[in-house]
C-alpha positions in Angstrom: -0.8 -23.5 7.7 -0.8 -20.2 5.9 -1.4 -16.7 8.0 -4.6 -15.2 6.6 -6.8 -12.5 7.4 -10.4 -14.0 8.0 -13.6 -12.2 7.3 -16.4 -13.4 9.8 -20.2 -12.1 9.9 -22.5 -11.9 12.2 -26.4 -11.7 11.7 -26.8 -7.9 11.4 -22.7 -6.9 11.7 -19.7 -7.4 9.6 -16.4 -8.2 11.6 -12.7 -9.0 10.7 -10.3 -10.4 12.7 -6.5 -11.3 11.9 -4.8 -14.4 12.2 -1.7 -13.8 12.4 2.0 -16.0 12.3 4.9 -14.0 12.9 8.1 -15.6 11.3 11.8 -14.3 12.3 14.9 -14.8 10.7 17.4 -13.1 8.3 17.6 -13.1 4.6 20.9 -14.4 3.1 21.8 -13.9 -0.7 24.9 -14.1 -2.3 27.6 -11.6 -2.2 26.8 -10.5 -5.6 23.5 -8.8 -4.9 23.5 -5.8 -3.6 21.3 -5.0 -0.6 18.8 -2.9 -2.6 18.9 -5.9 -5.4 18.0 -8.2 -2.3 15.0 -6.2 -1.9 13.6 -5.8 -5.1 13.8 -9.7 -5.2 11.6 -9.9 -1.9 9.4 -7.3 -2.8 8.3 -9.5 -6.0 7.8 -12.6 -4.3 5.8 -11.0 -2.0 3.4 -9.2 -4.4 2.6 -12.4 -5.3 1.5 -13.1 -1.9 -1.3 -10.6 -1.1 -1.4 -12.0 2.4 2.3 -12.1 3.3 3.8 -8.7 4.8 7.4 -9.0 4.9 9.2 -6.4 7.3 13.2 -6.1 7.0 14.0 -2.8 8.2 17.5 -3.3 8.6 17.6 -4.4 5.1 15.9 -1.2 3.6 18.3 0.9 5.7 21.3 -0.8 3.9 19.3 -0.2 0.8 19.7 3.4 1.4 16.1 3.8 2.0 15.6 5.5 5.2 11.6 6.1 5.6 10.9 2.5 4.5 13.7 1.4 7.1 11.7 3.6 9.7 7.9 2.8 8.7 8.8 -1.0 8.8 10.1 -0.8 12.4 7.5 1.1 13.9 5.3 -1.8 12.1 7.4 -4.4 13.5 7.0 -2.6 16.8 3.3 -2.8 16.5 2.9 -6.1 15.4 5.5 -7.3 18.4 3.5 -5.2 21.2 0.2 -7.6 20.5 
């Protein structure tokens, strides 16, 4: 079953609500990639997936990339607290 973001409307009103599966785990790759290479590779797969978010702040950090790291955890946080 694939996570989706659903549109449903009522007579007179217009809602959305999320579905939402949360999958953890860690990326591996092999030694030759670099960390930033890592996430350039994820980060085309999932523009290919309009409704996949992928989150790997850990990953962006060892990228170098500091405010992605950061705005990925406090969306992690966000998505963890529902």
């Amino acid at each position: 079953m694939h996570s989706s973001l659903l549109d449903r409307h009522a007579i007179g009103e217009a809602r959305t609500s999320q579905v939402v599966k949360v999958v953890t785990g860690k990326p591996c790759s092999p030694p030759s990639l670099t960390e930033r290479q890592l996430l350039e590779a994820l980060d085309r797969v999932v523009q290919a997936l309009p409704d996949v978010k992928l989150f790997v702040p850990d990953l962006a950090q060892a990228a170098g990339l500091e405010e992605r790291a950061e705005i990925e955890r406090r969306r992690m946080s966000m998505i963890q607290e529902s």
